[in-house]
ZAMARGU-4260 file (C-alpha; in steps of 0.2 Angstrom, whole numbers, plus 5000, padded with zeros to 4 digits):
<rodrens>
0) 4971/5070/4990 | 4979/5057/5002 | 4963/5056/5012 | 4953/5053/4995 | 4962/5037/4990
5) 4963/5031/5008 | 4942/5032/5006 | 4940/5022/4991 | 4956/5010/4995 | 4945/5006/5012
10) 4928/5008/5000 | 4935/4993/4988 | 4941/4983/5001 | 4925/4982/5011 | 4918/4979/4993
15) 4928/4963/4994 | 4940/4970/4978 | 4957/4965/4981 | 4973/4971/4976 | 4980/4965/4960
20) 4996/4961/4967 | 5003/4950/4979 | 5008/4952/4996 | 5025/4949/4991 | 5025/4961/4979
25) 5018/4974/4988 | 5032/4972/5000 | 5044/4975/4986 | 5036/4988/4980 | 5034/4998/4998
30) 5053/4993/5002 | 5058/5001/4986 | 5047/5014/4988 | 5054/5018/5006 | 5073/5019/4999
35) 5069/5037/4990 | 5072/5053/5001 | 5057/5059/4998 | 5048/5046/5006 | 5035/5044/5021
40) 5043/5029/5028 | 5030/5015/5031 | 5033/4999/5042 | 5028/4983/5034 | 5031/4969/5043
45) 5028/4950/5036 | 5020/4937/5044
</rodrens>
């Protein structure tokens, strides 16, 4: 399931969609995201 929406996520991007949020929100989101337990902790570094 994880590998299917990693192929479309890279699929729209090539396509030139992009994502309907911005960057600062999506760092909200993946810093809250991050504080569950069950989490896969991810790295997201501004810049």
């Amino acid at each position: 399931m994880v590998e299917a929406i990693r192929r479309r996520f890279v699929k729209e991007l090539r396509a030139g969609n992009y994502l309907p949020v911005d960057r600062q929100e999506l760092l909200r989101r993946l810093t809250e995201r991050n504080q569950r337990e069950d989490a896969k902790s991810s790295t997201a570094l501004p810049c």
